[in-house]
N, C-alpha and C positions, 0 to 999 in steps of 0.2 A: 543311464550310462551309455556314452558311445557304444554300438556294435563293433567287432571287426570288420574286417573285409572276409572273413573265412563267415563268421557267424549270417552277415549277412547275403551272401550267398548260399545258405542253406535255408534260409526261411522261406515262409511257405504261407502267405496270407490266406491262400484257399484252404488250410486248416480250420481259422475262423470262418468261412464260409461252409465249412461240410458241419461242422460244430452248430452254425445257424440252423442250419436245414434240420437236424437231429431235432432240437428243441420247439422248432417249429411244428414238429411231427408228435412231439409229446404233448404240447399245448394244442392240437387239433386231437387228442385223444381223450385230454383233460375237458375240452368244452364237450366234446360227445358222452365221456361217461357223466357229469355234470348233467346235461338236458334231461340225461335215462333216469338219473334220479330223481329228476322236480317231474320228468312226467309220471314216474312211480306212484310217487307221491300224490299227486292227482288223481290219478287211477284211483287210490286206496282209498283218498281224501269223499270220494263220491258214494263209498259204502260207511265209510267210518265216520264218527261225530266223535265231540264231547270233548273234557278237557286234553286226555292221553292225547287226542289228535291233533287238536291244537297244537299241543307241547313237540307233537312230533314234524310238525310241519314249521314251528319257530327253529328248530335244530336243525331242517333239508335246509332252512330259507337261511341260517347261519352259514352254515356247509357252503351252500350254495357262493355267498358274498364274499367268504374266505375262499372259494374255488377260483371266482371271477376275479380276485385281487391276484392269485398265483398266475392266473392267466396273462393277469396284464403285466407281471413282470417277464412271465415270460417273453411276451411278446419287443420288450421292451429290452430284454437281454439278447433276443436274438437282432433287433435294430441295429441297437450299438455295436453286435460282433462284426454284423454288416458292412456299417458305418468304419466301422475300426480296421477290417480287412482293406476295404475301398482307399484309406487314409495313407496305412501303413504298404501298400502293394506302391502307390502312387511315388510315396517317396523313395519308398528302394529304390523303384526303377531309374530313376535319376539320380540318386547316388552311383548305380551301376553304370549307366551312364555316362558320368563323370569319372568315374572308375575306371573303364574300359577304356574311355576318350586319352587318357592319359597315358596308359598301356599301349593305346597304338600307334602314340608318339613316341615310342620307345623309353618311356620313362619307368622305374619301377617301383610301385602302389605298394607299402609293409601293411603286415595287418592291421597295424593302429592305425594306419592312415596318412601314416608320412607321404613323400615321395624323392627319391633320389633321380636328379640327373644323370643321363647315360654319357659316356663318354664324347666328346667332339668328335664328331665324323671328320673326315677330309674336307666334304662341302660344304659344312655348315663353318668349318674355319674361311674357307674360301669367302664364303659371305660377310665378313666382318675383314677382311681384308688378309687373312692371310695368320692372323692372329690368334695362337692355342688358348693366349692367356683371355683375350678378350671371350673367344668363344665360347667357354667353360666359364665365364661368367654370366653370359647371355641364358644358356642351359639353366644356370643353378638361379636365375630369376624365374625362369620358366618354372621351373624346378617348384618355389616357392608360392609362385602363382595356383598353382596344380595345388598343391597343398590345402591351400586355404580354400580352392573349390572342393577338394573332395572332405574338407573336415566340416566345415558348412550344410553340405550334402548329408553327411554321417552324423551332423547333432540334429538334422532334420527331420532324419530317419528316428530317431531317439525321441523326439520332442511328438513325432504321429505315435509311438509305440506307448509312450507318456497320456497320453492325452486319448486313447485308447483304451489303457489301460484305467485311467481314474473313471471314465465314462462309465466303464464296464461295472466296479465297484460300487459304482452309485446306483445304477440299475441292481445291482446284486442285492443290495442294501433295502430294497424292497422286499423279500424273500421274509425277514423280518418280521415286517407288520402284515401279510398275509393272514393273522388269524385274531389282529385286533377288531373290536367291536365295529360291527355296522352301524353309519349313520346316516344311513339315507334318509332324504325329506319323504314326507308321504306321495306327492305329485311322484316322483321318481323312482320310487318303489311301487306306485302302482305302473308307471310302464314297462318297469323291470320284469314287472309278472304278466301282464299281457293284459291287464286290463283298461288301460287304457294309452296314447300314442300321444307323441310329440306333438307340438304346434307344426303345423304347415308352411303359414305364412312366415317368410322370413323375419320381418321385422318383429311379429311376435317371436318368432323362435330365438331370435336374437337376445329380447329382454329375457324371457325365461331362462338360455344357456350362461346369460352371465350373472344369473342367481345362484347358481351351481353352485358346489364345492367339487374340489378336485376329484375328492371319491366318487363324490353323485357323477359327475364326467365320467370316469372310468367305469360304473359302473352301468353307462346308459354304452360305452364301446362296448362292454362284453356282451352287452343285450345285442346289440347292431354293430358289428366291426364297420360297416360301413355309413355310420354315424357322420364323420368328418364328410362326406358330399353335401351331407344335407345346406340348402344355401343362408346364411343370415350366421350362422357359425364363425368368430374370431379366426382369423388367418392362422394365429400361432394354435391352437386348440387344432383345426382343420388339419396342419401340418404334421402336428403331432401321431395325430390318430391314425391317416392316411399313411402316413411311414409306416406303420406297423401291420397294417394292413396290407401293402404294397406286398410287403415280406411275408406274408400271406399268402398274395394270391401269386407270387415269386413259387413259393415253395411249390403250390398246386401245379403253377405252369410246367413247372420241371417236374415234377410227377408225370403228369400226363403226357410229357415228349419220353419218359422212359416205359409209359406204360405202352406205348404203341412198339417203341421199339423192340421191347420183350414179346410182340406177338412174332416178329421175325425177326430176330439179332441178324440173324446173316444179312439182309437186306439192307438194315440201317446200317452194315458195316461197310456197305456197298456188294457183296459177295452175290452171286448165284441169280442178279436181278432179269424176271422173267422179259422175254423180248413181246414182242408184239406177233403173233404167229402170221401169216402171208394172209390176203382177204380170200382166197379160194381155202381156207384150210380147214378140214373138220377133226381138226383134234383137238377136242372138246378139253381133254384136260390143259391143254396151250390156253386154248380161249379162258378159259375160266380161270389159271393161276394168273394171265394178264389184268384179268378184272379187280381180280383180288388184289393185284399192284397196284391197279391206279386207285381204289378206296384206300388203299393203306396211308396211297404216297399223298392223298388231298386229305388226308387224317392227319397224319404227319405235318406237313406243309401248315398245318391250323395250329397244328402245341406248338411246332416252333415258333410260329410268328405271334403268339401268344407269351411266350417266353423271352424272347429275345422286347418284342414291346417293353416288356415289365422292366428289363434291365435297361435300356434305354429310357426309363421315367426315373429309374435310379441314379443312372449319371446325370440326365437333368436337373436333377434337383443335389447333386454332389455340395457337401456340407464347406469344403474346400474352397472352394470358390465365391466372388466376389460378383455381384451385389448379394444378399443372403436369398437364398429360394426357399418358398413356400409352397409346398404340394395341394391343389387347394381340393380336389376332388383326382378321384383314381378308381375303376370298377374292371368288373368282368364281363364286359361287353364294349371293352379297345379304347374307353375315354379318359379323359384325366384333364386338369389343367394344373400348371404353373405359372406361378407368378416369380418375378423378380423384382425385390426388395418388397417392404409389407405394403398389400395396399390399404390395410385397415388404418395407416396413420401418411399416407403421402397425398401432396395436395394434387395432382393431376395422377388418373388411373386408365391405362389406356387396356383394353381386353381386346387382343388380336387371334381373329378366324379364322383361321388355313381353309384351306378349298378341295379340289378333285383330287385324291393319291394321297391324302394326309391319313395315316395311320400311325401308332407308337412307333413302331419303329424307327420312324424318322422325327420324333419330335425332337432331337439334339438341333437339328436342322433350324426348323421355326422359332425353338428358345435363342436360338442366334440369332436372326432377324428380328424377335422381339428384345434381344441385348443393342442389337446397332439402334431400334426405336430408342428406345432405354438414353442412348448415348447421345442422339439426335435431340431428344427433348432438354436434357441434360443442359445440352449447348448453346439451346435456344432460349433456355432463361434460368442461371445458375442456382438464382435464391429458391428455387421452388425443388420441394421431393416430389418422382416420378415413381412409379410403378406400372410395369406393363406384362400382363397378364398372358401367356398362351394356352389358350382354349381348344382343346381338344374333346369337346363337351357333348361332339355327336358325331355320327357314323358317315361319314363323306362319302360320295360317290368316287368307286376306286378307277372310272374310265371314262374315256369321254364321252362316249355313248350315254353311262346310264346320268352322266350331270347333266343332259339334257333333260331330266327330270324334275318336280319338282319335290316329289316326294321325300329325298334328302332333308331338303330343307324348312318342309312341311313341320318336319319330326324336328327339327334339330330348332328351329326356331321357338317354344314354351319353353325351351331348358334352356338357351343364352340371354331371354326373358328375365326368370328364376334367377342366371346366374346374376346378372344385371344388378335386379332388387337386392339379392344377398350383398354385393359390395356398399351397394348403398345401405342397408342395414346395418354391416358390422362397423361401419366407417367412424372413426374416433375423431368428436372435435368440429372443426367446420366442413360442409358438404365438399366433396373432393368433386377436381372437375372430371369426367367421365366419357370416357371416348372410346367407341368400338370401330375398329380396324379389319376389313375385313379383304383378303383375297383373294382373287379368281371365284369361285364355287360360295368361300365364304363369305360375301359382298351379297348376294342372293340369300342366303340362310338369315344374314343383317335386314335384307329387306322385307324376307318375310316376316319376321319378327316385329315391323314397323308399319306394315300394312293391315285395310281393313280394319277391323277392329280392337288390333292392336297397338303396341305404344310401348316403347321400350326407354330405358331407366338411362339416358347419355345425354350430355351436353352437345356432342360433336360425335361425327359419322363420317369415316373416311373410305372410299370404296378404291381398291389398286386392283388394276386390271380386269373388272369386273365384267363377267359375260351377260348382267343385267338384276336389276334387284326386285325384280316382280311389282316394279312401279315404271307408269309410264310419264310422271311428272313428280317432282319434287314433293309438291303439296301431298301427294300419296303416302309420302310417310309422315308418322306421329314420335314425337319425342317426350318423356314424361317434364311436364313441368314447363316446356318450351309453346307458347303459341307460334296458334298453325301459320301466321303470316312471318314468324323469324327462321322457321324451317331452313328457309331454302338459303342461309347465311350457313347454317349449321350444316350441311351434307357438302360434301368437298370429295372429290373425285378423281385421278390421274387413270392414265391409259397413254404406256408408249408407242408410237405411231408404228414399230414393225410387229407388237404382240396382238395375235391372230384373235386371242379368245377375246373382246372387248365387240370385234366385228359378229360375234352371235348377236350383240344388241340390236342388230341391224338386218337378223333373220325374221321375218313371219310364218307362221306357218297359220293357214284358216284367219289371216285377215289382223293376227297376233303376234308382237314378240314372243322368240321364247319363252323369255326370264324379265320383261319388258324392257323399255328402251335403253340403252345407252346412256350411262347416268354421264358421263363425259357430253354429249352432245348435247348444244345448247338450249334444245325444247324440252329439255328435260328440266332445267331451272336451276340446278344446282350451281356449287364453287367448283371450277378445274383448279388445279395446280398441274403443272411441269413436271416432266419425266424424262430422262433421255430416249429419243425415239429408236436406240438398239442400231443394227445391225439386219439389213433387210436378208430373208431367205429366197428361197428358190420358187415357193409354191406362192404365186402374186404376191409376192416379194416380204409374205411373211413370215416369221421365224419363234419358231415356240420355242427357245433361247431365251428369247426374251420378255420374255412371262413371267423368269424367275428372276430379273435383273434389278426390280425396284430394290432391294435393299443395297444394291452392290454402293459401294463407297462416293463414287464422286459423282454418284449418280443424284438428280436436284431431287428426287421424289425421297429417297431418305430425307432432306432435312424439311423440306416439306411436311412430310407425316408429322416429325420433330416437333414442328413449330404449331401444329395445330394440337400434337397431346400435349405441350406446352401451355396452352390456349392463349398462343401471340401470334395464332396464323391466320384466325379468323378476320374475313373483309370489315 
């Protein structure tokens, strides 16, 4: 049933979100008293024998399965409240919006949602020529107009609050069978107790996960909430689990930004904050409450950006929105990746690498550049499904200093590896074609991964604006499945002529590139593509402006990218 306009301006979607948080707090109490008993039980298990202990230990390991089933509803009840806040906050706002927009046209909004035109002004007759009768007709189409956007707006509002609300009950609906019988296989009831662990390899893990029953799945999340990273895992399985988990470590993040607060309320209120005392100064208690400020304020400064991350993986993956997104990994250590639309069933999957300064916070940012990919490929060949991936799968270098390193990308390259083979793994149907995309910083983590020894799981290799990929010729890197003489067809490369960081390709340092050569420059072997060469700066006429420019719109390196995760770009 439509809201009014009274009703809906008193709702309050952060109810269902303090509501989350409560339940979250009760199923983090539930897994804790849970462990205390299976380890009890152990304890006891090592002095006791015989049938009683058996029997006592089939009734913990009962307990236990019906504990882990409440768990996951819970977990599952607080998603959807999540989910459902997120939905219903969205549409108010634009109802209100449309509500107000109307209000300041001087029209006036009844609670059902009508709207009445206000009488002809002087002017507005003036503008119809002079005409009262014309102009009170003008008004009452307006009039009319109005109407229908804010009734629109108000069954909208109804249809999140609908749709919300069934979510909720279907989740609830689990609460139910919490204490029906376990049916775990034995493989899964023994990792459940710790005796023995998942497959590693993706492709095995793959086969194994999709033996599964749904229970065995949930019951291997409440073993490992962080189940869904693991690579070779179904997209839609990955999704699942990771939502809940997200809402997890949501809940902890905001914890931890209130637990520091509460060391100093007044602080975090802004109030009474110590100054820095003069450098001649020895009053010791000056020096020492300043000290105490600045650990608090770089404590602080960590839950937030820990928190605020989390909510920003949350809107990226917003259920509202168009192509469907899939959370594919998410931790406590600032990683995550997303995908847009599934790539376990589209025939081109493009997995795009952010580079120097990429942390959650800003992933809304790069899911946008990997949506215009998305759109690009899209356009470059209709009949074909695309999927393209944003990988935030490792710890970037947050300066430009420390990406002069290599050790970034040391680390990050076995995990975009992993990540590689798991889409290959889970991929349904014919081999998808596979294409890692990689930016500034992330174009070097791409290369490390493909050098040496190594060999990474893509058909096609795109570097934009890369300050060097730890290859000094093409042939230096390995593609799975690709011989070493088709290589250098497969790596493609753009760099616009006023962005600075491509010229590191061109630093040595001890007789050495950086990051090695310049994959744009022609002794390096590769495919260029086109970019527009930006807008020169001040400092030798470069401009780190334009660093961020390859996705911009009418720019040739978007369709570029396009046509190669399409795979109609290759020479």
């Amino acid at each position: 049933m439509r809201p009014t306009v009274t009703v809906l301006r008193t709702w309050d979607a952060r109810a269902l979100d303090a509501a989350a948080d409560t339940l979250s707090r009760a199923t983090d109490e539930l897994d804790a008293q849970t462990d205390l008993m299976v380890r009890g039980m152990d304890d006891a298990l090592d002095t006791w024998h015989g049938d009683a202990a058996r029997g006592a230990w089939d009734r913990a390991d009962a307990e236990r399965s019906a504990a882990n089933r409440v768990a996951m509803a819970l977990l599952e009840t607080t998603s959807s409240m999540r989910r459902g806040a997120g939905i219903i906050e969205s549409a108010r706002a634009h109802a209100l919006s449309v509500i107000d927009g109307a209000l300041s046209e001087g029209f006036t909004v009844a609670d059902d949602g009508s709207v009445t035109a206000p009488a002809p002004d002087p002017f507005a007759t003036i503008m119809v020529g002079g005409n009262p009768v014309l102009a009170r007709e003008v008004l009452d189409i307006r009039a009319r107009e109005l109407a229908g956007d804010v009734g629109r707006a108000l069954d909208a509002v109804d249809a999140a609050d609908r749709a919300a609300a069934d979510s909720l009950n279907a989740v609830l609906a689990e609460f139910a069978l919490a204490h029906r019988e376990s049916t775990l296989g034995e493989q899964v009831r023994s990792i459940v107790d710790g005796r023995a662990d998942l497959p590693d390899d993706p492709a095995r893990l793959h086969e194994f996960w999709t033996g599964l029953s749904a229970e065995e799945k949930d019951a291997l999340f409440a073993h490992d909430p962080t189940v869904g990273n693991r690579d070779g895992i179904p997209a839609v399985d990955k999704d699942r689990y990771n939502r809940m988990n997200l809402e997890t470590l949501r809940t902890h993040a905001h914890a931890a930004v209130d637990a520091v607060d509460a060391r100093h309320p007044d602080w975090a209120r802004g109030d009474g904050l110590p100054e820095r005392p003069p450098g001649n100064s020895r009053d010791e208690k000056a020096w020492k409450a300043w000290a105490e400020y600045n650990v608090w304020t770089g404590e602080r400064d960590k839950a937030v950006a820990a928190r605020d991350g989390y909510a920003a993986v949350g809107r990226a993956v917003d259920d509202s929105v168009t192509p469907p997104r899939y959370l594919l990994s998410v931790d406590d250590q600032g990683r995550a990746a997303v995908a847009l639309g599934d790539p376990d069933r589209a025939d081109n999957v493009a997995t795009f690498v952010p580079g120097t300064g990429s942390r959650l916070t800003g992933i809304e940012n790069d899911v946008d550049r990997s949506a215009r990919m998305l759109g690009a490929a899209q356009r470059a060949d209709q009949s074909a499904t695309t999927s393209v991936v944003t990988w935030y799968g490792y710890n970037a270098p947050q300066t430009i200093p420390e990406a002069g390193f290599d050790r970034f990308a040391e680390a990050g390259a076995p995990r975009l590896d992993r990540f590689q083979d798991g889409l290959r793994a889970a991929h349904v149907g014919l081999a998808a074609h596979q294409v890692v995309v990689g930016h500034s910083y992330g174009s070097t983590v791409i290369g490390t991964a493909a050098v040496g020894g190594g060999s990474l799981d893509a058909d096609d290799l795109v570097f934009v604006g890369s300050p060097g990929v730890n290859a000094e010729h093409v042939s230096d890197l390995h593609l799975d499945g690709v011989d070493a003489g088709e290589v250098g067809r497969r790596v493609h490369s753009t760099a616009a002529t006023w962005d600075p960081v491509p010229y590191i390709g061109d630093v040595t340092l001890a007789g050495r590139h950086v990051h090695g050569l310049d994959p744009t420059d022609p002794d390096f072997g590769g495919q260029v593509f086109d970019s527009n060469p930006g807008e020169p700066g001040i400092v030798l006429g470069t401009n780190p402006e334009v660093h961020s420019q390859y996705w911009d719109i009418n720019n040739p390196a978007l369709e570029g990218m396009g046509r190669i995760i399409a795979g109609v770009g290759r020479p």
